[in-house]
C-alpha positions in Angstrom: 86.0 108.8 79.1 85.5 111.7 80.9 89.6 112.8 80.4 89.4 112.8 77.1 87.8 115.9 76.8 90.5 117.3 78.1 92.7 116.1 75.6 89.8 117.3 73.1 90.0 120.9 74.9 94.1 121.0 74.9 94.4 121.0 78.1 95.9 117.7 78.2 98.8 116.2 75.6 98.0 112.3 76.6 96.1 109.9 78.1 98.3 107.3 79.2 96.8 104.1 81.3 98.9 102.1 84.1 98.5 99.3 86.4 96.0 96.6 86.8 93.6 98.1 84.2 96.6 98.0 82.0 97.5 94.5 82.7 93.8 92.9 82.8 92.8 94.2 79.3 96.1 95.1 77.7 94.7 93.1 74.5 91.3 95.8 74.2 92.5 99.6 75.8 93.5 100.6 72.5 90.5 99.3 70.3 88.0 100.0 73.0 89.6 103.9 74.0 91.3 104.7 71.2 91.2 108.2 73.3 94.5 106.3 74.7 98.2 107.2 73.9 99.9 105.0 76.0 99.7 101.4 78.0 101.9 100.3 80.6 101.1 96.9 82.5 102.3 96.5 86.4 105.7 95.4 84.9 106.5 98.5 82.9 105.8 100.9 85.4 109.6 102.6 85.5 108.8 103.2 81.7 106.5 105.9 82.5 109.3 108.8 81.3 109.3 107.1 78.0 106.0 106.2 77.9 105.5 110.0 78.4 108.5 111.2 75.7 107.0 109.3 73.2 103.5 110.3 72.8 104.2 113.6 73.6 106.3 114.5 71.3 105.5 116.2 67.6 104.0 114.4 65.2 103.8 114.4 61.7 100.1 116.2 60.9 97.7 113.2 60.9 100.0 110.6 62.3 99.3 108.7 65.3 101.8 107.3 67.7 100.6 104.6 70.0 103.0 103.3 73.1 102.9 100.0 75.2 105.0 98.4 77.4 104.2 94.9 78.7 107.3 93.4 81.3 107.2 90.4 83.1 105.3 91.4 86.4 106.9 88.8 88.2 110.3 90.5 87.5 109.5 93.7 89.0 111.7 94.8 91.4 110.3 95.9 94.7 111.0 99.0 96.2 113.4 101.8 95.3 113.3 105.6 95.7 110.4 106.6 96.9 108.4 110.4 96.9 107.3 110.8 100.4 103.3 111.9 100.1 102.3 111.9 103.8 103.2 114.2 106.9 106.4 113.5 108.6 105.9 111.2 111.3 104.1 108.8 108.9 105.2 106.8 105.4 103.7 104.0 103.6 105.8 101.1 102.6 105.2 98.1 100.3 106.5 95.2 101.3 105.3 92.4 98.8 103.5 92.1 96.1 101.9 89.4 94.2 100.1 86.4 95.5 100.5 82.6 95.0 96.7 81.4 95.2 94.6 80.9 93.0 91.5 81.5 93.8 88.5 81.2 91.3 87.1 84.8 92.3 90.2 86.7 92.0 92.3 88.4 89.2 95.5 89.5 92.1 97.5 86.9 91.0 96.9 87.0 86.8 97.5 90.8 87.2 100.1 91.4 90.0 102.0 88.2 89.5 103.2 85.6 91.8 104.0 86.2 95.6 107.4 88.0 96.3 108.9 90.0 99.1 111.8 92.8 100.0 114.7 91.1 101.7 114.7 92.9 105.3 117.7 94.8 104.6 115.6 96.8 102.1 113.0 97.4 104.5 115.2 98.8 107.3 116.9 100.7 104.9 
């Protein structure tokens, strides 16, 4: 992995992976990149400050502290504060996630969970 090296270097204190990579092959990230500190799945994704506290923080020499976090991604609640990363007149906003079929060619619904919405209310808030 090409960020390792940074870790290698110092110039970076870990390598922490998030998301659908994290939730496809949580049972192989840390045996196939053992360059890896940290794995959070979809579900776990407001664990990130721990996630981050906890393999950055000193270590014994020679000691190696690993971190995962695996939620149900079904129970992930939708929305929240948000960190505006466009101009202005323009925001993104996710409405759903998930998906209920189950189609032989995709992994959506195995990673992201099953179909769910934000009540209205949420939105127009």
């Amino acid at each position: 992995m090409e960020c390792a090296a940074y870790k290698n270097d110092g110039n970076l204190k870990a390598l922490i992976v998030t998301g659908c990579l994290a939730e496809r092959y949580r049972d192989s990230i840390f045996e196939e990149l053992p360059e890896v500190d940290a794995i959070l799945d979809v579900g776990s994704i407001h664990n990130i400050v721990e996630a981050v506290e906890s393999v950055t923080t000193k270590r014994k020499k020679g000691s190696k502290r690993k971190y995962s976090s695996y939620e149900k991604n079904d129970e992930v609640r939708l929305g929240g504060d948000r960190i505006l990363t466009t101009p202005d007149y323009t925001a993104y906003i996710k409405i759903a996630e998930g998906c209920d079929n189950k189609c032989a060619y995709c992994a959506i619904p195995g990673i992201r969970g099953k179909f769910r919405s934000r009540p209205m209310e949420d939105l127009v808030a």
